[in-house]
N, C-alpha and C positions, 0 to 999 in steps of 0.2 A: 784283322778288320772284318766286319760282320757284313754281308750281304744282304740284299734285299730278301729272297727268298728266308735266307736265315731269321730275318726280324719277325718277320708276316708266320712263320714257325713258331719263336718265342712268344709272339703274340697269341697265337691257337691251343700253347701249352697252359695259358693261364684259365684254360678251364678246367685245368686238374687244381686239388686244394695245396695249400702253400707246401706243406711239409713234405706233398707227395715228388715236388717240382724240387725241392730239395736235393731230397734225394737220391731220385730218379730223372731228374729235369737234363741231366748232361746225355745218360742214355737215349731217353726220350726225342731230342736233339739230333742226337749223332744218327740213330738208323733213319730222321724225318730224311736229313741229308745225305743219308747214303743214298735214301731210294727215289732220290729228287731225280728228273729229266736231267739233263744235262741245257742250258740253255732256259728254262725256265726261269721268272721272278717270281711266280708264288705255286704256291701248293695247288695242288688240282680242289676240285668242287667233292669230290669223293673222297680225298688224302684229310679235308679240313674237316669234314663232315665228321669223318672217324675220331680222328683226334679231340672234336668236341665233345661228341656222345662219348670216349672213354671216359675221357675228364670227367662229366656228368653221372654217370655210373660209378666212376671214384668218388664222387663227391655225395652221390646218395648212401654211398655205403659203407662211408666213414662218417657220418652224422648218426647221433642217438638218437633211440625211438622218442615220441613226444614225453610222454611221460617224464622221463630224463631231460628230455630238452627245458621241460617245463619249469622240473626242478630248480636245474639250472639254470634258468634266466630269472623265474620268480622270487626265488629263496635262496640263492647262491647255492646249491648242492653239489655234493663231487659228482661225477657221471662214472660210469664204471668203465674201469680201466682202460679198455681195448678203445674208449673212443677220446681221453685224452688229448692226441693229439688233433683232433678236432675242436676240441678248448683254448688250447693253444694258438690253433689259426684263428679261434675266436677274437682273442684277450687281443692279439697282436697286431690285428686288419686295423686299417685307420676307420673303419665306418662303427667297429664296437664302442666307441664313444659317443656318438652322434645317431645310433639307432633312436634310444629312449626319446631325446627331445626333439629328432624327427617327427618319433608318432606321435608327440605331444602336441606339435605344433599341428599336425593333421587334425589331430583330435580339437584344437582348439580353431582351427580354421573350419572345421565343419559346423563346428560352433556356430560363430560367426554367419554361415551361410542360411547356417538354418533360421536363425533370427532373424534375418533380413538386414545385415548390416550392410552398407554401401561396397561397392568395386574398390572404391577410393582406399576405405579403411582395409578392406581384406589385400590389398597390394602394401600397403605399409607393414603390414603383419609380416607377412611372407618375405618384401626383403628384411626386416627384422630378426626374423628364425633362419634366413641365408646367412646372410651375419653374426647369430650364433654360431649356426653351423662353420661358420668359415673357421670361427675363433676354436671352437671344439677343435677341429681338426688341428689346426697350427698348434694347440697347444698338447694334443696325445701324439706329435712330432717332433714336437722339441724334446719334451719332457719324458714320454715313452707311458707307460702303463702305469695308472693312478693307485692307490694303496690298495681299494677294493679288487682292482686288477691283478694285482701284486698277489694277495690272499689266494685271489684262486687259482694261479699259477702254481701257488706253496702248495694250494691242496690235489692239483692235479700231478704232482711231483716236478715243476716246474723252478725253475731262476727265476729273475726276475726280466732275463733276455732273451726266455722262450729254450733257455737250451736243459735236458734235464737231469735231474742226477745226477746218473750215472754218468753223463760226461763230464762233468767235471771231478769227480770221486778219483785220485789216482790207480789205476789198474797197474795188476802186480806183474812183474816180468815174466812172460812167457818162460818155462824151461827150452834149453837148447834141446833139438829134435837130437833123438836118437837114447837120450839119457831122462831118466828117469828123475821123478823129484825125490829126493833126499828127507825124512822128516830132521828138525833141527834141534 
């Protein structure tokens, strides 16, 4: 059973990016808890502060330079290797789906403003793009990652469940220590 302090912890860990909480997330955890007060419910103002700024320094320096980033969002491009799993946390966040017609609806609600269209009409608009948004989401929920999603998963050497290759590829049995491999 998980404590308060413990939650108010997992809560502070989600400023590291998904794969790193993966896993590292039970480590990460365990020494928050070992070096907790005794009697405490939440993390001191200095223990959370830390923990965000790592997260945030993990998260600047597992994202690719613009360039890449650009590629990549623009034109579907692979990113080069080493940042991968940063595509991954991409393809697999529930907001990757609902970025694009976000800014679209920004873009078209600025529209709007700048025309001088009524309060009336720009509140019809906005819950309208909520309610996209709502349906986007429930459906990269249910459904998981869409074909274009799926693509770059492939090309980033991904599943289609975010897990990669190599884990699923069967690895060959270890030789027993002490004995050498035999050629066959």
């Amino acid at each position: 059973m998980s404590t308060r302090y413990e939650n108010r912890c997992r809560l502070l860990l989600r400023a590291y990016p998904r794969h790193y909480r993966e896993i590292r997330g039970a480590e990460l955890l365990g020494t928050l808890l070992d070096a907790a007060e005794p009697g405490r419910s939440t993390p001191t103002l200095r223990e959370s502060w830390a923990v965000i700024r790592g997260g945030l320094a993990t998260r600047h320096r597992v994202r690719p330079p613009l360039r890449h980033l650009l590629a990549y969002r623009l034109r579907g491009k692979r990113v080069p290797y080493k940042y991968r799993w940063w595509v991954r946390d991409d393809i697999l966040s529930q907001w990757a789906s609902v970025r694009l017609p976000l800014l679209w609806g920004v873009f078209v609600l600025s529209l709007m403003l700048w025309d001088g269209y009524s309060i009336r009409r720009i509140a019809i608009a906005a819950m309208v793009q909520t309610l996209g948004i709502a349906l986007i989401l429930w459906r990269a929920r249910r459904y998981g990652p869409d074909r274009s999603d799926r693509e770059l998963l492939w090309k980033h050497e991904f599943l289609p469940d975010g897990t990669p290759f190599e884990a699923s590829r069967p690895q060959p049995p270890a030789p027993a220590s002490g004995t050498s491999p035999t050629p066959e």
